[in-house]
C-alpha atoms as one frame of an Amber mdcrd trajectory, in Angstrom:
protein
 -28.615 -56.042   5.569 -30.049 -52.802   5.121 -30.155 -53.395   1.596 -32.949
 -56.015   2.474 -34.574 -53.607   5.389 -35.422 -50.849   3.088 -37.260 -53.032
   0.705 -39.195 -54.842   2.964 -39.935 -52.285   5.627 -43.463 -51.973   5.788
 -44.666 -48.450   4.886 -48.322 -47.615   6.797 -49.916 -45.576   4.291 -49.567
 -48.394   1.777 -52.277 -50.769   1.683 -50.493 -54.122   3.039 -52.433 -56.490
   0.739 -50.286 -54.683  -1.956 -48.577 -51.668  -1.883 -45.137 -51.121  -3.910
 -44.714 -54.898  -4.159 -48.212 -55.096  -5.915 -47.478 -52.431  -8.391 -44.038
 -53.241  -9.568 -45.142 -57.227  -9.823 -48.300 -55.867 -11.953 -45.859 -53.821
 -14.366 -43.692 -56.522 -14.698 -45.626 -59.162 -15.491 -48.267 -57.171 -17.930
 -51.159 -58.448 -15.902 -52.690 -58.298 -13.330 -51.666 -60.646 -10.327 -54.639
 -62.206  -8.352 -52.661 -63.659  -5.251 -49.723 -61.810  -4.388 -48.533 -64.730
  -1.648 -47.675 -66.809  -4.414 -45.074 -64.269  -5.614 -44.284 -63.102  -2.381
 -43.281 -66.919  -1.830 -40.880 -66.842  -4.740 -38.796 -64.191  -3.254 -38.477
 -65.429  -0.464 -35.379 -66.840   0.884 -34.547 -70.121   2.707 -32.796 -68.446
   5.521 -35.805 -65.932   6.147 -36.880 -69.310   7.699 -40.623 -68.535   7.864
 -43.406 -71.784   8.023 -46.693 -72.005   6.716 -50.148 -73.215   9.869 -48.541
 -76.974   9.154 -44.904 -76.178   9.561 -43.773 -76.460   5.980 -40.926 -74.099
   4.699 -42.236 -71.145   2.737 -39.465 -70.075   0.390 -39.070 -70.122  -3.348
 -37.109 -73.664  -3.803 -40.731 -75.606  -4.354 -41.796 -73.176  -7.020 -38.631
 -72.996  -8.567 -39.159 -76.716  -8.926 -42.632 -76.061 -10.664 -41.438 -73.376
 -12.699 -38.066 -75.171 -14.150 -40.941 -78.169 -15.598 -43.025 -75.311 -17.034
 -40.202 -73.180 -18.760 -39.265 -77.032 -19.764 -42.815 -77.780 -21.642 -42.952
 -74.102 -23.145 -39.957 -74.035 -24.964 -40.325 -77.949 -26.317 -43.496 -77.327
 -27.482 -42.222 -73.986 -29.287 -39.108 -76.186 -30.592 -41.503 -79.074 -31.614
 -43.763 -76.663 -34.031 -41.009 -74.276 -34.814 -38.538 -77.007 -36.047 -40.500
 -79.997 -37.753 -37.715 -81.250 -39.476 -35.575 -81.635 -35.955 -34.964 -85.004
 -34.598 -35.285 -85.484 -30.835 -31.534 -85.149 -29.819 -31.668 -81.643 -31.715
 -34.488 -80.626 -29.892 -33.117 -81.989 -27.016 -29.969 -79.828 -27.372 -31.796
 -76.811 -28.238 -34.133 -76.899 -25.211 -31.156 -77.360 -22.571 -29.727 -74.146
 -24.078 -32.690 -71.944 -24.033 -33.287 -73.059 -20.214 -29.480 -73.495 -19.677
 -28.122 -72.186 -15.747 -26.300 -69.348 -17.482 -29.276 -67.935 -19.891 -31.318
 -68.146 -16.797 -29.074 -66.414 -14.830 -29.082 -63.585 -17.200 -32.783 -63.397
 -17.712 -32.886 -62.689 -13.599 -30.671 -60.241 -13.818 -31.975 -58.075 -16.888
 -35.676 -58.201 -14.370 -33.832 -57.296 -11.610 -35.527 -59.908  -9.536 -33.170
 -60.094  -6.483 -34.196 -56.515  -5.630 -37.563 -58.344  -4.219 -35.352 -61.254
  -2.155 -36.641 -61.640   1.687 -33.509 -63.087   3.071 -31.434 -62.842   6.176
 -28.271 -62.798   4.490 -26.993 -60.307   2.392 -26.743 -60.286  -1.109 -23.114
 -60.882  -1.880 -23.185 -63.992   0.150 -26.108 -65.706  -2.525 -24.576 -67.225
  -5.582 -25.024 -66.368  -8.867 -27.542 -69.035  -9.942 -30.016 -67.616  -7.368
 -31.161 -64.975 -10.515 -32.043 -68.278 -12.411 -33.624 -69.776  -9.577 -35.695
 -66.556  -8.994 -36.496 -66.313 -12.457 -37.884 -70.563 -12.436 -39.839 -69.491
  -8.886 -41.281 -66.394 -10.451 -42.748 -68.378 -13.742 -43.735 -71.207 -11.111
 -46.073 -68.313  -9.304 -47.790 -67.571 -12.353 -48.630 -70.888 -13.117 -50.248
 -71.231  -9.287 -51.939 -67.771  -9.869 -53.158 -67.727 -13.221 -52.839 -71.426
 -15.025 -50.847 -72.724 -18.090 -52.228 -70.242 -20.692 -50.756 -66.804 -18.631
 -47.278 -68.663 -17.545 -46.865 -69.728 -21.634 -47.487 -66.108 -22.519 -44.858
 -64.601 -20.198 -42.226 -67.459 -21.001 -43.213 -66.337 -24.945 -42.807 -62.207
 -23.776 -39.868 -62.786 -21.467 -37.737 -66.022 -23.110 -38.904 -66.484 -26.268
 -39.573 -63.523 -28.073 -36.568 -61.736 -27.038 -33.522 -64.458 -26.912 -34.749
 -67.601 -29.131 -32.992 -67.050 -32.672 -32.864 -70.755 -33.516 -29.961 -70.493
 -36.419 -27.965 -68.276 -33.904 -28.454 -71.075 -30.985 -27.629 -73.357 -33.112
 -23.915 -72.237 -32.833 -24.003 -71.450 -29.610 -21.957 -73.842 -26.865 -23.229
 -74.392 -23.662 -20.667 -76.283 -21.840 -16.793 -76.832 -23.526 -16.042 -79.314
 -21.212 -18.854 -81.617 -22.770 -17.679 -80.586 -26.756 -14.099 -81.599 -25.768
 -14.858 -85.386 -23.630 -17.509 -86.068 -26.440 -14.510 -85.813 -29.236 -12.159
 -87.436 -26.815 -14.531 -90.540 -26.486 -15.097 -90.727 -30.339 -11.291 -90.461
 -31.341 -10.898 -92.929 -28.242  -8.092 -90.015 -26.413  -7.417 -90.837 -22.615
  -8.026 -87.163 -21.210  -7.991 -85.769 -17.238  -8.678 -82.923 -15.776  -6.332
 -82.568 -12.394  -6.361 -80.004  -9.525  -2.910 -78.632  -9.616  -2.922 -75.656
  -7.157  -5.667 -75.580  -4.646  -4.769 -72.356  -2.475  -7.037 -69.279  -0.623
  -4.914 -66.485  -2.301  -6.228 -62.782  -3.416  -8.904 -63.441  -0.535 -10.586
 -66.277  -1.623 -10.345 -69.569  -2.688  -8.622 -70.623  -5.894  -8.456 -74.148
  -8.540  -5.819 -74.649 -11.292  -6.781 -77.067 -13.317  -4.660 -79.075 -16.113
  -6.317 -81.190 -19.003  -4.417 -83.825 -20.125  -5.157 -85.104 -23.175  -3.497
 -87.952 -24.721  -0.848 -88.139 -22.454   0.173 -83.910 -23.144  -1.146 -80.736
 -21.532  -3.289 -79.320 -23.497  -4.423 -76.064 -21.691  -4.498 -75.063 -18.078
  -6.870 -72.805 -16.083  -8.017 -70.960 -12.929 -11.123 -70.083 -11.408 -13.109
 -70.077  -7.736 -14.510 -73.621  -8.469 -13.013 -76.679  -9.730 -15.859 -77.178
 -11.851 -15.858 -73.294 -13.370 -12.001 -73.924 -14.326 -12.737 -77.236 -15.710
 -14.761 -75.411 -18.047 -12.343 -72.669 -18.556  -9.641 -75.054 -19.515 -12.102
 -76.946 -22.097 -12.427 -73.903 -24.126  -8.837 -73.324 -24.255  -8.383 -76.742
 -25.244 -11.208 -76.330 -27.881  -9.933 -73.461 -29.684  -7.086 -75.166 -29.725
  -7.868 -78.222 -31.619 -11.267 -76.633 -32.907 -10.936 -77.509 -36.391 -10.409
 -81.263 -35.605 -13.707 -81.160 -33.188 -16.105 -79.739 -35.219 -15.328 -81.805
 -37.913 -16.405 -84.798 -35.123
């Protein structure tokens, strides 16, 4: 809690309209922000439980909303003129792994954007996607503060720019679990993925997961979700019969 205290305590010899908040925000976006409640919005945390004069929630989930469709838009339209020669399923693919949970995630983190949260919780009890879902509520500010052109030209500075190599995404995975059912379906393979162990060792709660495929074990795995070892398992299971799936 007092990590949240020290960044929100209100210091009188800053101007209130602004302050700290108003110069960091101005450095990190490269302009200059003309409504700072917008962006004080998308830090905000459900739990702070504030309402606006009608009783609506303020928080960041609406703007992370906005800001998911505009990151979406931006990064077609870059695909679309970048790669004329790619069908729609290509692009398709190569959108949802520029704007995939875990690139998201990462792009909070490297702006430090959780440093701003207003929250009544403390930080190790928010999940990891909440750097994503900062990062989708801080791009859905700009758009309410400035309009389309400002919000394309940070996605381009901050997403673009920086991260999209299209021949190295191209060979990136973004989810195992959907590379191994996809070549399961084709060579028609009965697969399952079964919960083994469910147990609250080392302090917190644990899944072992086993994927069956064609009738054998193929790999086994453990993580804090069923749906993180799931995943964990896949890639096992595709370096394992990787040659045979990528020739799918």
């Amino acid at each position: 809690m007092g990590f949240f205290k020290k960044i929100f305590t209100k210091n009188p010899r800053l101007p209130q309209e602004g302050g700290i908040f108003f110069e960091e925000i101005n450095k990190m976006l490269g302009f200059v922000p003309l409504n700072l409640d917008h962006y004080r919005r998308a830090f905000t945390h459900r739990s702070s439980n504030k309402v606006d004069e009608n009783g609506h929630p303020v928080n960041y989930e609406r703007l992370e909303f906005l800001g998911d469709a505009m990151l979406g838009s931006v990064i077609a339209a870059h695909l679309f003129k970048e790669v004329p020669t790619g069908d729609e399923g290509y692009l398709t693919k190569m959108r949802s792994k520029i704007v995939s949970r875990e690139h998201l995630n990462e792009l909070g983190r490297d702006l430090n954007l959780i440093k701003w949260v207003e929250s009544k919780v403390s930080a190790q009890h928010f999940g990891e996607n909440i750097h994503g879902n900062l990062f989708e509520a801080l791009v859905g500010a700009i758009y309410l503060d400035r309009g389309f052109e400002y919000c394309e030209k940070f996605i381009q500075k901050k997403v673009v720019q920086p991260y999209v190599d299209i021949a190295k995404l191209e060979g990136k995975v973004i989810s195992y679990k959907s590379l191994v059912i996809e070549w399961c379906q084709k060579e028609k393979k009965p697969f399952n993925y079964e919960v083994y162990e469910d147990n609250g060792k080392e302090g917190q709660k644990h899944f072992a997961i086993k994927l069956t495929i064609g009738g054998r074990v193929v790999s086994r795995a453990r993580a804090t979700s069923k749906k993180k070892a799931e995943e964990k398992a896949s890639q096992r299971a595709f370096f394992a019969f990787q040659e045979k799936i990528n020739k799918k």
